[in-house]
ZAGURO-610802 format. One record per residue (C-alpha): x, z, y; residue number from 1; residue in three letters. Coordinates in pm, whole numbers, plus 50000, padded with zeros to 5 digits. Layout:
REM residues N
<rec <X; Z; Y>; NUM; "ALA">
...
REM end
This chain:
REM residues 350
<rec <50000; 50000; 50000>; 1; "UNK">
<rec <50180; 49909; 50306>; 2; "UNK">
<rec <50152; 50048; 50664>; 3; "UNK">
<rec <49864; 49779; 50734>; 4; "UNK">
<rec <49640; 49901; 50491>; 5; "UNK">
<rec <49717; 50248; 50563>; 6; "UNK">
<rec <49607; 50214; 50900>; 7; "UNK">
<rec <49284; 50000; 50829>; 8; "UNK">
<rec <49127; 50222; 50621>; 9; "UNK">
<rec <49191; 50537; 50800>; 10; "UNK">
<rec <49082; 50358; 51106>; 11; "UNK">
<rec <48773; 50287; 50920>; 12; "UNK">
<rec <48743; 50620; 50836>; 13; "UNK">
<rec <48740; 50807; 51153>; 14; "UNK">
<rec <48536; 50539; 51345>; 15; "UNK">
<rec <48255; 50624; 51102>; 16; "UNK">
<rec <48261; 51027; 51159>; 17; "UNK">
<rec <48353; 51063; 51541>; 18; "UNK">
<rec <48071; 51354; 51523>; 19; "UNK">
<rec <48227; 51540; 51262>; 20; "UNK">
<rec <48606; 51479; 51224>; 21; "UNK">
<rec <48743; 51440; 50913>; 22; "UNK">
<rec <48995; 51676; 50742>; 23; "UNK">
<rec <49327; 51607; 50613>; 24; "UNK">
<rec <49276; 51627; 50267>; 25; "UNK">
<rec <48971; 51385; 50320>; 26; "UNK">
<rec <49222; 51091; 50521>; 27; "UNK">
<rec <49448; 51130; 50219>; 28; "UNK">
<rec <49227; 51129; 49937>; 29; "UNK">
<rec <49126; 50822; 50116>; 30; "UNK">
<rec <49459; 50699; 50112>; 31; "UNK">
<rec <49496; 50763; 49763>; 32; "UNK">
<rec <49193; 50599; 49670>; 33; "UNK">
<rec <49379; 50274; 49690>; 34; "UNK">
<rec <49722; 50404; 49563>; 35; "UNK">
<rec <49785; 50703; 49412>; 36; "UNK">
<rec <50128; 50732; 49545>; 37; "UNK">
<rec <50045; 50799; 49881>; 38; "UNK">
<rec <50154; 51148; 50022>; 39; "UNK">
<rec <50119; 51402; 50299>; 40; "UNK">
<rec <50446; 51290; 50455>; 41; "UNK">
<rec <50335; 50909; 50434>; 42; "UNK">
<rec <49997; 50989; 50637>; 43; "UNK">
<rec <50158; 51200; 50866>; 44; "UNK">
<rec <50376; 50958; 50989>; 45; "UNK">
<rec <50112; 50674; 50965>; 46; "UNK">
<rec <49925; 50938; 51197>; 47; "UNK">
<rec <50157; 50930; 51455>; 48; "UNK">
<rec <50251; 50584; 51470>; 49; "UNK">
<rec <49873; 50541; 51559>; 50; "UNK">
<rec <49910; 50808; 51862>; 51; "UNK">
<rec <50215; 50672; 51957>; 52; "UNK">
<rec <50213; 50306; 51953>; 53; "UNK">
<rec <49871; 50250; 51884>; 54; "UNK">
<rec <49740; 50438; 52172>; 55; "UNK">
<rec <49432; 50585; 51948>; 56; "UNK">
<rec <49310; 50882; 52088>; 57; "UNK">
<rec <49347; 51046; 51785>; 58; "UNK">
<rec <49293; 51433; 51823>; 59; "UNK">
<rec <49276; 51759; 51592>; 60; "UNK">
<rec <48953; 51900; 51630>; 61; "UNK">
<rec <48927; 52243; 51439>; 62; "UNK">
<rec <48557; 52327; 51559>; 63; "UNK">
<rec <48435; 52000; 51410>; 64; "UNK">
<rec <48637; 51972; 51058>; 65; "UNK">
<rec <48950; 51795; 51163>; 66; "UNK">
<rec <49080; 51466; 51289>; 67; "UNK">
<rec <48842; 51233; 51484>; 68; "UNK">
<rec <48865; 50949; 51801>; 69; "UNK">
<rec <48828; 51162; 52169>; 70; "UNK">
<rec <48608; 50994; 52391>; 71; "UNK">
<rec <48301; 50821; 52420>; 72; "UNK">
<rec <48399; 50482; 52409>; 73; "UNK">
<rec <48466; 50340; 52063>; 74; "UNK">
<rec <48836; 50290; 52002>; 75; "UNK">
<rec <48932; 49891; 51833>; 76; "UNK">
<rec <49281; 49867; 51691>; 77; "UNK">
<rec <49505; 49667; 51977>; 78; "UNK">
<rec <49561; 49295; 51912>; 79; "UNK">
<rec <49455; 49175; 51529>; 80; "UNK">
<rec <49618; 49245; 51210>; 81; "UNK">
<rec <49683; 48941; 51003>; 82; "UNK">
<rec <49625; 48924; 50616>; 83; "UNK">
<rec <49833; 48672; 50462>; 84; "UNK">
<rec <49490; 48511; 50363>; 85; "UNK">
<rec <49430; 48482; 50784>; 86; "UNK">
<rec <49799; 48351; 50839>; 87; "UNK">
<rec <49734; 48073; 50531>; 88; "UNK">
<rec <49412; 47978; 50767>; 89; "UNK">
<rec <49541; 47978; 51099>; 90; "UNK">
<rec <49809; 47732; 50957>; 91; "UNK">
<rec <49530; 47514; 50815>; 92; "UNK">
<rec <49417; 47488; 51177>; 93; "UNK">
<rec <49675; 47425; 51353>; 94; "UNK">
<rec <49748; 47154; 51147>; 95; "UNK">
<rec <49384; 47002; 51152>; 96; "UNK">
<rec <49452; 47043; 51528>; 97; "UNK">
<rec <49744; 46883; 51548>; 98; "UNK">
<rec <49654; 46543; 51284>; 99; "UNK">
<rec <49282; 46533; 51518>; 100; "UNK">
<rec <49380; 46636; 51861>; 101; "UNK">
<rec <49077; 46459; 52003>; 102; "UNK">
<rec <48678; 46498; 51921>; 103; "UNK">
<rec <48402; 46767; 51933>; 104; "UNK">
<rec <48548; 47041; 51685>; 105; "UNK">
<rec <48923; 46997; 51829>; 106; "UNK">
<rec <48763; 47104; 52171>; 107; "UNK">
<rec <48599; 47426; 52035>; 108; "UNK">
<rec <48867; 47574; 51824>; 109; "UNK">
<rec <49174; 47489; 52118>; 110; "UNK">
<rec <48993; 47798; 52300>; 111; "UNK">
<rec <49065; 48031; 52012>; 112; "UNK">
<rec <49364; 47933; 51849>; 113; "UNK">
<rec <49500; 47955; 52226>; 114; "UNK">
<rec <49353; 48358; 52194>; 115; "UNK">
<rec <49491; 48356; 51804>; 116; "UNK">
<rec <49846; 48268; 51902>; 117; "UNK">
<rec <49893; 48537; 52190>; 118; "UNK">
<rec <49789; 48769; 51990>; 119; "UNK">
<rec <50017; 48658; 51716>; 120; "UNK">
<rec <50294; 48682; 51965>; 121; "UNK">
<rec <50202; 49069; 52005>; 122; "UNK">
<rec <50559; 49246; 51917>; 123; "UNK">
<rec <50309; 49550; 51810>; 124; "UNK">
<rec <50097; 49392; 51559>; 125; "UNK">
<rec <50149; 49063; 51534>; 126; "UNK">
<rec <50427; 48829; 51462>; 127; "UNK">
<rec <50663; 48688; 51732>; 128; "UNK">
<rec <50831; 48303; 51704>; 129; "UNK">
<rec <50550; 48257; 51446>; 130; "UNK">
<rec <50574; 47895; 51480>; 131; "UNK">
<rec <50925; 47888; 51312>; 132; "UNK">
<rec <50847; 48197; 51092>; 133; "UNK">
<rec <50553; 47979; 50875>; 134; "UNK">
<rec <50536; 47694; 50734>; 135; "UNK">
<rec <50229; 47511; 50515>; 136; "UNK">
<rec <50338; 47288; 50269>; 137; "UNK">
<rec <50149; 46998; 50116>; 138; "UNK">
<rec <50300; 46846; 49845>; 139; "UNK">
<rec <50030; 46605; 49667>; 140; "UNK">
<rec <49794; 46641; 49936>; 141; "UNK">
<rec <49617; 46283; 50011>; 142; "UNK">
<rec <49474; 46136; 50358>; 143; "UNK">
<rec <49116; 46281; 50381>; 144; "UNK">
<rec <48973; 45892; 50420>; 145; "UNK">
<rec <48789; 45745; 50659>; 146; "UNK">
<rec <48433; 45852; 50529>; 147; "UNK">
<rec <48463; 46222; 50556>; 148; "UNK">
<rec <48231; 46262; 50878>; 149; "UNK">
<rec <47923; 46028; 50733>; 150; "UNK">
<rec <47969; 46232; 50392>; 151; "UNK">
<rec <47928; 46613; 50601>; 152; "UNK">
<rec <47699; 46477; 50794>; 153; "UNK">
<rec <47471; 46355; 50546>; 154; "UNK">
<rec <47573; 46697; 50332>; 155; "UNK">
<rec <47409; 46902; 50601>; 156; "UNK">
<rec <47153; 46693; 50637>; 157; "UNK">
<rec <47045; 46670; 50295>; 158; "UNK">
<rec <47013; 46282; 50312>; 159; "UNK">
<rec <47156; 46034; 49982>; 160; "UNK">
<rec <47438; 45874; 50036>; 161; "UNK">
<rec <47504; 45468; 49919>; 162; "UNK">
<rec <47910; 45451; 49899>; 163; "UNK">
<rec <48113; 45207; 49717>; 164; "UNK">
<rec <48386; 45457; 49538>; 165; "UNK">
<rec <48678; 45292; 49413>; 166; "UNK">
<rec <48809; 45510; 49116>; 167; "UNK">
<rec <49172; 45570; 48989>; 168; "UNK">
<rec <49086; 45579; 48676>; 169; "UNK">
<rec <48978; 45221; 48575>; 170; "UNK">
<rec <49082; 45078; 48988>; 171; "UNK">
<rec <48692; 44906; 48995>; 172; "UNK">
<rec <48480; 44914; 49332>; 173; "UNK">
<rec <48142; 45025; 49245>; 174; "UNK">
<rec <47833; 45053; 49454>; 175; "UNK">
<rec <47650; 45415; 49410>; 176; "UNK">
<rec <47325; 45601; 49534>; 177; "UNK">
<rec <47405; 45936; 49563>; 178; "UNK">
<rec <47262; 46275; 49659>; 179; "UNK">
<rec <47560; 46518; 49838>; 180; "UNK">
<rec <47561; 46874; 49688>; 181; "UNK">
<rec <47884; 47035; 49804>; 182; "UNK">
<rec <48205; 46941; 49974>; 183; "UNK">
<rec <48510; 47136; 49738>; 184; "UNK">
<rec <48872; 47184; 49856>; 185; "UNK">
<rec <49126; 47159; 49523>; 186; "UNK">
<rec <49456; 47142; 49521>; 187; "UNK">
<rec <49461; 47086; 49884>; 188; "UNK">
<rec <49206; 46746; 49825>; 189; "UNK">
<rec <48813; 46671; 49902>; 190; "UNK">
<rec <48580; 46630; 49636>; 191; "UNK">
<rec <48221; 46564; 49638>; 192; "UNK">
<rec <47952; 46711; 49449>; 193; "UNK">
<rec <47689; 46505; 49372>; 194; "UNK">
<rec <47387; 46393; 49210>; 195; "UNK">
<rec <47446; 46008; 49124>; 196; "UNK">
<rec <47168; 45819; 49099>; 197; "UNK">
<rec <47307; 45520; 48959>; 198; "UNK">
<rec <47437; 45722; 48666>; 199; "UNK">
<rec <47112; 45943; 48653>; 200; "UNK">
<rec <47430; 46248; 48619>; 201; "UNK">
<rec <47624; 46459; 48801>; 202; "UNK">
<rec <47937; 46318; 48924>; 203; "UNK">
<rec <48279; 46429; 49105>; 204; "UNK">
<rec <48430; 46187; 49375>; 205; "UNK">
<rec <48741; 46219; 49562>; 206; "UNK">
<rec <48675; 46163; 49925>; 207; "UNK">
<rec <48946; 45923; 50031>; 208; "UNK">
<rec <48858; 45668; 49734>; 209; "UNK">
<rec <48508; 45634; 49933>; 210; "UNK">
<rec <48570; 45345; 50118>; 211; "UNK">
<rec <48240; 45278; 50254>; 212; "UNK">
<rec <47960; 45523; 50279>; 213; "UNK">
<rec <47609; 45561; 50487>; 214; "UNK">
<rec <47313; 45754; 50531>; 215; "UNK">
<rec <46968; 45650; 50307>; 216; "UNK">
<rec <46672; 45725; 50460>; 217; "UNK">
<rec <46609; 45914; 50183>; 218; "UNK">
<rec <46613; 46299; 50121>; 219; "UNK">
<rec <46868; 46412; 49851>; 220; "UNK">
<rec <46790; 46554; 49579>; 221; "UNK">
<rec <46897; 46908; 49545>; 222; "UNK">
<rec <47025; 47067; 49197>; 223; "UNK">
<rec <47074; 47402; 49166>; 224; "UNK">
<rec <47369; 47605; 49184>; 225; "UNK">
<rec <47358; 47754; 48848>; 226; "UNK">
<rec <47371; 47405; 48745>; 227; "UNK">
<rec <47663; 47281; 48953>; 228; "UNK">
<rec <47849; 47572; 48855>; 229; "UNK">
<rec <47759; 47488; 48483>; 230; "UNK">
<rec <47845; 47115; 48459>; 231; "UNK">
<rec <48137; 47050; 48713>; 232; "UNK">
<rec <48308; 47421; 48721>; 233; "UNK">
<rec <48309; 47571; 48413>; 234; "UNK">
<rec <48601; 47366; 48243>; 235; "UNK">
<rec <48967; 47312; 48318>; 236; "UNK">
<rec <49045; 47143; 48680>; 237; "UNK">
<rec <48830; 46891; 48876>; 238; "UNK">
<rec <48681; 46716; 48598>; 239; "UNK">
<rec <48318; 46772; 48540>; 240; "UNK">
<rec <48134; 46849; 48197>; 241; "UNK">
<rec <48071; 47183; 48000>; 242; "UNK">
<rec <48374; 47288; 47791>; 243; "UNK">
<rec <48400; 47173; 47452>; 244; "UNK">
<rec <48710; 47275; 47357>; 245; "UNK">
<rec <48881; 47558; 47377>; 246; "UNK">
<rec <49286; 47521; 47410>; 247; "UNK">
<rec <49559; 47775; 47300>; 248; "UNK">
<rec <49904; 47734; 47455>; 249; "UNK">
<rec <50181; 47922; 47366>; 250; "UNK">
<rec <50445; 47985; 47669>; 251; "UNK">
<rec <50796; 48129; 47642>; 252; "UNK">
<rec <50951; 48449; 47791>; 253; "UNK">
<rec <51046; 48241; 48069>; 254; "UNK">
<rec <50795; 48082; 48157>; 255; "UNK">
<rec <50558; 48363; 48124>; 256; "UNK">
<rec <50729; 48564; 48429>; 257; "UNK">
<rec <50528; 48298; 48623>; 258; "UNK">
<rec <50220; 48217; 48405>; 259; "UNK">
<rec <50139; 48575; 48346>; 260; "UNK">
<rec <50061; 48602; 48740>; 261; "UNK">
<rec <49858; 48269; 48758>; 262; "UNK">
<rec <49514; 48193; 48731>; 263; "UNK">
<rec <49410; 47882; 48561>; 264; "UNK">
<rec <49058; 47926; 48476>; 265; "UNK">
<rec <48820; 48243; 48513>; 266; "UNK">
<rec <48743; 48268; 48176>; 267; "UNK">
<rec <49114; 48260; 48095>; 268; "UNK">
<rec <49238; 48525; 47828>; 269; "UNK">
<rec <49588; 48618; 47766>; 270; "UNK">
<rec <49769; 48817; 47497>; 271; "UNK">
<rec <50149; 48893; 47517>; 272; "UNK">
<rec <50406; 48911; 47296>; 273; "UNK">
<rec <50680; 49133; 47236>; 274; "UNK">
<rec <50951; 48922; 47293>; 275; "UNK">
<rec <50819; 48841; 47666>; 276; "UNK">
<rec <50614; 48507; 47590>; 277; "UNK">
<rec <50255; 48490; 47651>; 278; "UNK">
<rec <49931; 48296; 47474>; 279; "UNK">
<rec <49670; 48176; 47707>; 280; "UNK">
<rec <49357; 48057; 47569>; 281; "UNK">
<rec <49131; 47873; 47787>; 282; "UNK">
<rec <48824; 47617; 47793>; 283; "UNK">
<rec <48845; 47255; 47863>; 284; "UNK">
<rec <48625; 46895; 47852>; 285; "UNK">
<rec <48871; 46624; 47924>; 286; "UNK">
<rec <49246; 46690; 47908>; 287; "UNK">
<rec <49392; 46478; 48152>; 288; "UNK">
<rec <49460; 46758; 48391>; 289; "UNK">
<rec <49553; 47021; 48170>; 290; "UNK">
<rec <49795; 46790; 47956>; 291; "UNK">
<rec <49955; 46638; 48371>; 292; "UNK">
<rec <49987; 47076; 48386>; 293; "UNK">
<rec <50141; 47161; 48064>; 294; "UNK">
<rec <50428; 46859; 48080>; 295; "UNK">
<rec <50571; 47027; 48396>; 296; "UNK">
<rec <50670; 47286; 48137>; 297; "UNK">
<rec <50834; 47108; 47910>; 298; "UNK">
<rec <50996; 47301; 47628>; 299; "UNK">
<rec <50860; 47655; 47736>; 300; "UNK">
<rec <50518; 47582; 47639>; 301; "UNK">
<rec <50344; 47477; 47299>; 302; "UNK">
<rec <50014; 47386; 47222>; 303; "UNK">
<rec <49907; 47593; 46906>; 304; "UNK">
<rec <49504; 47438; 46888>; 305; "UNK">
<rec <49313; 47231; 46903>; 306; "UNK">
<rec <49523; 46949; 46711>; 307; "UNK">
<rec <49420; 46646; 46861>; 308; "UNK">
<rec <49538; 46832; 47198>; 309; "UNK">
<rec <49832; 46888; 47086>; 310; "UNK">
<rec <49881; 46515; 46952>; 311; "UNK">
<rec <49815; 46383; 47305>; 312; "UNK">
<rec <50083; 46603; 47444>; 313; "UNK">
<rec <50316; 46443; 47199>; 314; "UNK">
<rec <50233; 46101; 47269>; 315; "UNK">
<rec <50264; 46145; 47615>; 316; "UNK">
<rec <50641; 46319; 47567>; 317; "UNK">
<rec <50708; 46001; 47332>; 318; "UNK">
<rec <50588; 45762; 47574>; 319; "UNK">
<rec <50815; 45949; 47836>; 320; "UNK">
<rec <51104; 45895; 47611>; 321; "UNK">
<rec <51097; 45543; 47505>; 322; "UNK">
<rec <51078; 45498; 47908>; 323; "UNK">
<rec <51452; 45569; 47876>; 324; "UNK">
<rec <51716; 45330; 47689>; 325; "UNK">
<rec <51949; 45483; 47413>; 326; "UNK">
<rec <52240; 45496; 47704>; 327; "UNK">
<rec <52017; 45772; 47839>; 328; "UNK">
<rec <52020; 46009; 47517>; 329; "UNK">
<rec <52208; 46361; 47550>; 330; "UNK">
<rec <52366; 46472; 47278>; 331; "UNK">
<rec <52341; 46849; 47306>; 332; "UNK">
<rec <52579; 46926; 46997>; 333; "UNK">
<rec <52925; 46982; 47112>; 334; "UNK">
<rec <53118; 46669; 46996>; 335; "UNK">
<rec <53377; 46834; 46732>; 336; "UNK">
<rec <53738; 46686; 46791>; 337; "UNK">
<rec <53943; 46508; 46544>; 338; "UNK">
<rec <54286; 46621; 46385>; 339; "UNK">
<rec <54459; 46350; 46592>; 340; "UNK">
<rec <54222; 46439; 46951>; 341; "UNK">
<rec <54334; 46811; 46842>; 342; "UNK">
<rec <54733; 46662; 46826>; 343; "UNK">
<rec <54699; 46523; 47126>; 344; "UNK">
<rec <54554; 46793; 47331>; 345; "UNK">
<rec <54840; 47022; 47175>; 346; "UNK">
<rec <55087; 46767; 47321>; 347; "UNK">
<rec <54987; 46735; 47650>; 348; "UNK">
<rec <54958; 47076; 47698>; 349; "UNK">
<rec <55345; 47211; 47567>; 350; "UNK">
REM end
């Protein structure tokens, strides 16, 4: 627990009994609440760092049952205390900001991330020469297309959609009638949810292969969210469909000190073994995504079940190989000298 959290939730704390005060023990049970480890010491000196460079008027009040706020006027922590979670999003928009400098939403945010970024510059609580302090990085993030204001629009709207999507997967245009459910943000790309009535199904499209898209005077057709949920994010990654399969992959020690820590679906379960590898069992529909994860990898992971999983994975490795001429091959065997090699490197070195 560091000094942030400390000071939150005793903040929290007395703001809610300024008629009563609140004892001691009470702000460190408090404390402990969230870690055990906290002690008297710790709060006292979180105490004073509030008097003292907080400027709460924290008092002792013995007649009312301990510490509370003096005055009448509610007290507000000075300037605002970042979570990494608010730093991650005040990156995202500055960087919306800067790639759309111009338009409707650009005009309303410049106000506050102008307020954001003096208060970031706050030597007390926030975090001077942020600018060269954090970074956002975007490695296989794709240009958001051209279509993504017709597609919210008609989103919030609740109007169908007719688009001509030109997918990856088979690189055909086709024309589709479509009702919008959801705009989703993975792996730092648009999707969109919807209900396609060309395909009478639901179906996931990436919003910068829509390279043509406008409003039907029609009303779209709404599916409910137990339903989304159930057919487009109950499997592994983007793609869409109820898990059929469930796959077991078996990491090494290594690669565990990483995979322990993520999470790659909810239902997700892990078991660990002794010698510091981990099994992670997980459902799945369609394995393109999971097999593109898993060969990043390499050696430290294995898939145990289901087989024909595992068979893909080795035809993709083999495929990978053959890509790459016999000049390419390593042998990893130390190459064992002959007598006369042996000879000569006796010679050269007397």
């Amino acid at each position: 627990m560091d000094q942030f959290d400390r000071i939150f939730q005793l903040h929290r704390l007395l703001a809610s009994r300024r008629a009563t005060g609140v004892s001691f023990d009470d702000l460190l049970e408090t404390l402990r609440q969230h870690d055990h480890k906290q002690t008297p010491s710790t709060l006292k000196r979180t105490l004073r760092y509030m008097r003292e460079r907080l400027q709460a008027p924290l008092v002792h009040d013995r007649e009312r049952g301990g510490y509370r706020y003096d005055g009448e006027a509610a007290y507000e922590l000075p300037g605002l205390w970042f979570t990494a979670q608010e730093l991650a999003a005040l990156l995202i928009l500055q960087e919306v900001l800067e790639r759309h400098p111009l338009g409707l939403l650009s005009e309303a945010l410049t106000p506050f991330r102008a307020k954001l970024e003096r208060l970031l510059e706050r030597s007390d609580t926030g975090l001077p020469g942020w600018r060269s302090r954090l970074r956002l990085l975007r490695m296989a993030a794709r240009p958001i297309g051209s279509q993504f204001t017709v597609v919210a629009s008609a989103l919030a709207r609740r109007q169908r959609l007719r688009i001509d999507y030109h997918a990856r997967s088979d690189d055909r245009m086709a024309p589709r009638i479509v009702s919008p459910q959801r705009l989703t943000l993975y792996r730092d790309n648009w999707y969109l949810d919807a209900w396609c009535h060309t395909r009478e199904a639901l179906r996931i499209f990436a919003l910068d292969r829509i390279i043509a898209a406008e409003a039907v005077a029609q009303p779209a057709q709404d599916i409910p969210e137990l339903q989304l949920d159930q057919s487009l994010a109950t499997s592994y990654g983007i793609f869409s469909g109820e898990p059929t399969a469930l796959a077991v992959l078996r990491f090494s020690a290594r690669a565990a000190r990483w995979i322990a820590a993520e999470t790659w679906h909810p239902q997700q379960q892990d078991t660990p073994h002794e010698d510091g590898g981990l099994t992670r069992r997980l459902p799945y529909h369609r394995s393109e995504e999971l097999i593109m994860d898993l060969l990043r990898h390499g050696a430290d992971v294995e898939i145990l079940e289901p087989p024909e999983l595992r068979q893909a994975l080795i035809a993709r490795l083999r495929a990978a190989l053959a890509s790459y001429g016999p000049a390419d091959a390593v042998d990893t065997q130390e190459e064992r000298p002959s007598p006369e090699r042996q000879a000569a490197r006796l010679r050269s070195a007397i």
